[in-house]
Structure formats: C-alpha cells, structure tokens
N, C-alpha and C positions, 0 to 999 in steps of 0.2 A: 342210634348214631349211624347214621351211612360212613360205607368204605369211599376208602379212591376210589377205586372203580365205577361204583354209582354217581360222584363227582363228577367225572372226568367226562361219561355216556350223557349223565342232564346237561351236563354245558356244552358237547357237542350240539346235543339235538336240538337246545335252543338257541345257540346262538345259529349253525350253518345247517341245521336241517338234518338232512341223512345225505352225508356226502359222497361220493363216487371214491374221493380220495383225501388223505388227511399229507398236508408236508408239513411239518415241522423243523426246527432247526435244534439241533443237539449239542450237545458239547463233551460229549463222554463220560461223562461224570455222574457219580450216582442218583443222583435226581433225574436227570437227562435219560439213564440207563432204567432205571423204573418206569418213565412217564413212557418209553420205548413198549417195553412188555403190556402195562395197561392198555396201550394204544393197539398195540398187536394182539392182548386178550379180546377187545372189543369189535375186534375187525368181522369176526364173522355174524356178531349178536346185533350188531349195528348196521351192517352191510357194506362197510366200507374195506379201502385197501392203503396199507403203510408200505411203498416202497420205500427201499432205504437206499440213498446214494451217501457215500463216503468222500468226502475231502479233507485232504490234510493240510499242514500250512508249516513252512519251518520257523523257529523261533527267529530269527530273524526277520522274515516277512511280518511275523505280530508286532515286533520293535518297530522297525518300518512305517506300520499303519497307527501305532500307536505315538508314534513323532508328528504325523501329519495332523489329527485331532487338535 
C-alpha cells in the first residue's frame, strides 16, 4: 500500500511535470495543515518550492459573500 506522500509526488509528476512552484489554496484545517507538510516534505525530493502567503477574512466578509451566491 503506498503512503500520502507517494500519492501526492505521482500525481504531481503526472499531472504538471516537475514544477518550479506548487500554489495551493488552504484553509487551515487539518487536512489542509497535512496536505501543507506533505507538500513542503516533497519540495526538496521533487524540486519544487511551497511559498506560503496568508490571508485572512473576517466573519462577516464570509456572510457577505455567502449572501451574494
């Protein structure tokens, strides 16, 4: 049985190659906070690089955007 990590490296390499740089969008939450590490374990095996930019959003702006929908 392959890990995540073996998952996560074959579906990189075949779906975008060997990429320069990986963005993803997150959400904090433990799933999000694993698929972070995984990505960041692979970065050097793989050759790529996870910058991480941070945004926040206050509960009200989510209400907000979730009236407009």
């Amino acid at each position: 049985m392959k890990n995540i990590k073996d998952i996560v490296k074959n579906n990189i390499l075949s779906i975008v190659g060997r990429p320069k740089s990986i963005c993803v969008a997150l959400s904090g939450g433990s799933d999000s906070v694993c698929l972070l590490h995984v990505l960041n374990s692979l970065s050097d095996d793989v050759g790529f690089s996870v910058p991480v930019k941070v945004v926040t959003s206050t509960k009200q702006r989510r209400t907000r955007l979730q009236r407009v929908r």
